[in-house]
N, C-alpha and C positions, 0 to 999 in steps of 0.2 A: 504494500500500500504506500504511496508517496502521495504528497499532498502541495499543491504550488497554491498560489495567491485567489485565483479563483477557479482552484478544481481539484478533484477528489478523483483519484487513481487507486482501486481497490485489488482489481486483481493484477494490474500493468497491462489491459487490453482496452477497458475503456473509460473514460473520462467524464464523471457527473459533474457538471456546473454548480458550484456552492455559491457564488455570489450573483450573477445574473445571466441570463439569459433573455430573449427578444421579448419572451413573455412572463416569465418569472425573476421574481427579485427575494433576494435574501433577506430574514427579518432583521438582523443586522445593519443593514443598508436603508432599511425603511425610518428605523429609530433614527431621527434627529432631523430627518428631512424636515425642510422648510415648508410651510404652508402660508399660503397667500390668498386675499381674497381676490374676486373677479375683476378688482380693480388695480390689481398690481401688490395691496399694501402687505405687507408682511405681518401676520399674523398671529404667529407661533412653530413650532416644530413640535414632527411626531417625537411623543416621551415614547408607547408601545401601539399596539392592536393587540384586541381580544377575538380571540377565535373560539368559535361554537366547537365544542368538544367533540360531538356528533356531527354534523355536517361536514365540519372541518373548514369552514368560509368565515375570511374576515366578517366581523360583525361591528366593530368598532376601531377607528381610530383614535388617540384618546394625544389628543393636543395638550402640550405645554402652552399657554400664554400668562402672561403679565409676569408680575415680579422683575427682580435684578440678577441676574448667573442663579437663579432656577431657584432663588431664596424667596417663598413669599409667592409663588408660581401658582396658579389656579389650572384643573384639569376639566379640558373636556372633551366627551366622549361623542364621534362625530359620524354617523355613519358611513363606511365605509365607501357604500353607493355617494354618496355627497362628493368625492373628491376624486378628481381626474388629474393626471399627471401631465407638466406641462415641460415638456423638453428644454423650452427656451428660458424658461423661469429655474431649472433643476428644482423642483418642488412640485409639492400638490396643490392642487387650487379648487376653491371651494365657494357657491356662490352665496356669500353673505359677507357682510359689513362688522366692524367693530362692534357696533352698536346692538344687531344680533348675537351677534356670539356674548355678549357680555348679559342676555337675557336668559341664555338657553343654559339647561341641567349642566353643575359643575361638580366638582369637589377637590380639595386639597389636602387634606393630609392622610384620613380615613377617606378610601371609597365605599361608594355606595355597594349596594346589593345590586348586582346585574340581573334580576329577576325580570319577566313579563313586561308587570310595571311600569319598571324605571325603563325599558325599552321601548316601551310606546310613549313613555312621558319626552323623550332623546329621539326618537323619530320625529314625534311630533312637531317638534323646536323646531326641524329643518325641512315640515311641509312634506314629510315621508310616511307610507305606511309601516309598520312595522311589521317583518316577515312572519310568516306562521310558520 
């Protein structure tokens, strides 16, 4: 097994991509990404995503905003479907304002329950069904 910077060599015949591919990306790579809204302004950056344990599909993206070097940081959890990746921004982009995001489901130091709930309460914010 040998392992280079983005790839994974198990038996020495073929080669799986760990960091990206045309359609896959490494969770690694997605943490910290930048998020911006529709209007260019910079937002916050991904802290994680929560994956459905069952399904196995992103369900949340859970943004870092405010605060100073991540002291004093509020989170929140952005549906997945919300954010399209924009080549020319290197970031995600997501169509809402300061002024929404600063209305919609947060938390900071305890997170919530990712229950039903609080998934339709976080779709909701952003004008989305929440999936069954």
């Amino acid at each position: 097994m040998t392992d280079t910077d983005d790839h994974l060599d198990i038996d020495g015949d073929d080669e799986i991509a760990t960091e990206e591919t045309a359609d896959l990306i490494a969770s690694d790579k997605v943490e910290g990404t930048a998020v911006f809204s529709a209007d260019g302004d910079k937002l916050g950056s991904i802290h994680n995503f929560m994956v459905d344990k069952h399904s196995g599909q992103v369900e949340y993206a859970v943004l870092q905003f405010g605060g100073f070097f991540g002291v004093g940081s509020d989170y929140y959890p952005l549906p997945w479907e919300a954010l399209s990746y924009d080549v020319d921004q290197g970031g995600y982009v997501v169509d809402i304002d300061k002024e929404t995001l600063e209305k919609a489901p947060r938390f900071s130091a305890e997170a919530p329950t990712f229950d039903r709930a609080y998934g339709e309460q976080v779709y909701g914010a952003y004008g989305l069904a929440y999936p069954l």
